[in-house]
C-alpha positions in Angstrom: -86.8 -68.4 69.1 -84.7 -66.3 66.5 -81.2 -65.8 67.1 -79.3 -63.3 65.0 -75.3 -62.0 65.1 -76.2 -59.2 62.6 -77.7 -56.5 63.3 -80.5 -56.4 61.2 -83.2 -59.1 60.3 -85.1 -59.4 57.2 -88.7 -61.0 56.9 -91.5 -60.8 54.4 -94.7 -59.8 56.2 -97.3 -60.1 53.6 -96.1 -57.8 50.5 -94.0 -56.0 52.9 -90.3 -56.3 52.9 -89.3 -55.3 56.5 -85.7 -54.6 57.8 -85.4 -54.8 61.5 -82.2 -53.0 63.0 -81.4 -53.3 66.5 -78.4 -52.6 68.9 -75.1 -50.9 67.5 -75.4 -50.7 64.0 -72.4 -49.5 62.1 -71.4 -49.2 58.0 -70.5 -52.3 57.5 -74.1 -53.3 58.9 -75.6 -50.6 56.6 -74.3 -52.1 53.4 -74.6 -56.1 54.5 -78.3 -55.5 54.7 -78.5 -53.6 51.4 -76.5 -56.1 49.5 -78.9 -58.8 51.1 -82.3 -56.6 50.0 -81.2 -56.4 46.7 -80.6 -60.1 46.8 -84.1 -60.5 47.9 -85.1 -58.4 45.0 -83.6 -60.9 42.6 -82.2 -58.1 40.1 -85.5 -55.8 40.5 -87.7 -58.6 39.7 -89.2 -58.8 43.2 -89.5 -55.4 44.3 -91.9 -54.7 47.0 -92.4 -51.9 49.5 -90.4 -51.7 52.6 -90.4 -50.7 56.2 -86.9 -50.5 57.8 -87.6 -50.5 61.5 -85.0 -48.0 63.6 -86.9 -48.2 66.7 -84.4 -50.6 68.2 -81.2 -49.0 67.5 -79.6 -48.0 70.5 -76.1 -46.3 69.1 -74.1 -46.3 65.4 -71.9 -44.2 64.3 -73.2 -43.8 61.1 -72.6 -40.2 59.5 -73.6 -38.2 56.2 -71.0 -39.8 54.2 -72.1 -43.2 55.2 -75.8 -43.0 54.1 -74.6 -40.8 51.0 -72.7 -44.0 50.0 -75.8 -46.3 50.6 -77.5 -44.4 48.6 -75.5 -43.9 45.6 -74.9 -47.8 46.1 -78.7 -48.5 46.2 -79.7 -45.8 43.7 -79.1 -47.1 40.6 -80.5 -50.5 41.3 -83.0 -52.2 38.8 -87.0 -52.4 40.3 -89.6 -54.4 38.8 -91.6 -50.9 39.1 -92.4 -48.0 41.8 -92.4 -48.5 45.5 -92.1 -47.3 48.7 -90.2 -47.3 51.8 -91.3 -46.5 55.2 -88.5 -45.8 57.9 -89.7 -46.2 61.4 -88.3 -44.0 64.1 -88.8 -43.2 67.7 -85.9 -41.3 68.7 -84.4 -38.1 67.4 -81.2 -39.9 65.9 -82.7 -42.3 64.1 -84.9 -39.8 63.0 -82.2 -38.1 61.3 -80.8 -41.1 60.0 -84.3 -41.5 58.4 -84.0 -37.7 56.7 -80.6 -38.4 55.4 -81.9 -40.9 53.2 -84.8 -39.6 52.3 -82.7 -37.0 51.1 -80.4 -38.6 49.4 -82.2 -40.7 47.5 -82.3 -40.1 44.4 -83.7 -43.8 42.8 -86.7 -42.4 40.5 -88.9 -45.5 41.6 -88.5 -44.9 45.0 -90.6 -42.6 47.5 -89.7 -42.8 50.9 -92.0 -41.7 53.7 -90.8 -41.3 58.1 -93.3 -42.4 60.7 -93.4 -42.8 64.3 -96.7 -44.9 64.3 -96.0 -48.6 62.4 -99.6 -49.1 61.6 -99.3 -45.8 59.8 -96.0 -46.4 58.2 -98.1 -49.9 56.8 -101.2 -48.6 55.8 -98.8 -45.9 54.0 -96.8 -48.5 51.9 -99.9 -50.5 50.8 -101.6 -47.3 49.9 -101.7 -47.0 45.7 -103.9 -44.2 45.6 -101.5 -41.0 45.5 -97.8 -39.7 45.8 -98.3 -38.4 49.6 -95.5 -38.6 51.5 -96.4 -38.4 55.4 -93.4 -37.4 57.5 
C-alpha cells in the first residue's frame, strides 16, 4: 500500500519516467513535481522518456499562464540527449492541459506526443525509429 499527500507520484517503470497526477492538482503541484523530475534527471544526466498520466485528475485550476511558466521553467533544462513525453488524457480538460504544453514547449530535445490509449502512449515513447508525433 502507497500512501501519498501530493498529488502526483513518480516511479520508474522500465526506461519510463512516469508522473501520476490525481485529485485537485493546482500550481504549486505543477512546479513541486517538475523541480522533483529534474531532480531525478540529476542535471540532464539521466534523461529518459516520460508519460505524465492526467487520467486521474478530477479538478485544478490551472490556466495558460500556469503551464506557460512550467514551461519556460522546464525549457531550458540540460538533457543527457532527445526524448519524449507522452501526456495521458481521458477527459476534455486534461486534454487541454496536455495541448498547452505541447504548445509551449519550446525545449529543442523534447517532442511531446497526447494519447488516450496508455499502451499507445508507451509503445510511442520507446519508439526510436521517427519524429511522429501521434495526437
Amino acid at each position: 500500500h502507497l500512501t501519498c499527500r501530493m498529488p502526483y507520484l513518480l516511479s520508474f517503470d522500465g526506461p519510463i519516467l512516469v508522473v501520476r497526477f490525481f485529485g485537485v492538482v493546482t500550481e504549486r503541484d505543477l512546479v513541486g513535481s517538475a523541480d522533483d523530475v529534474m531532480t531525478l534527471e540529476d542535471q540532464g544526466r539521466n534523461s529518459r522518456p516520460r508519460l505524465t498520466d492526467l487520467r486521474g485528475v478530477a479538478d485544478s485550476s490551472i490556466g495558460y499562464s500556469e503551464v506557460a511558466s512550467i514551461a519556460d521553467r522546464v525549457g531550458g533544462r540540460p538533457l543527457s540527449g532527445a526524448i519524449r513525453s507522452a501526456f495521458l488524457v481521458d477527459q476534455p480538460v486534461q486534454l487541454g492541459f496536455a495541448r498547452m504544453f505541447q504548445t509551449l514547449n519550446k525545449h529543442p530535445q523534447v517532442t511531446v506526443g497526447i494519447f488516450e490509449d496508455e499502451a499507445a502512449a508507451r509503445r510511442w515513447l520507446l519508439d526510436s525509429t521517427g519524429d511522429k508525433v501521434v495526437d
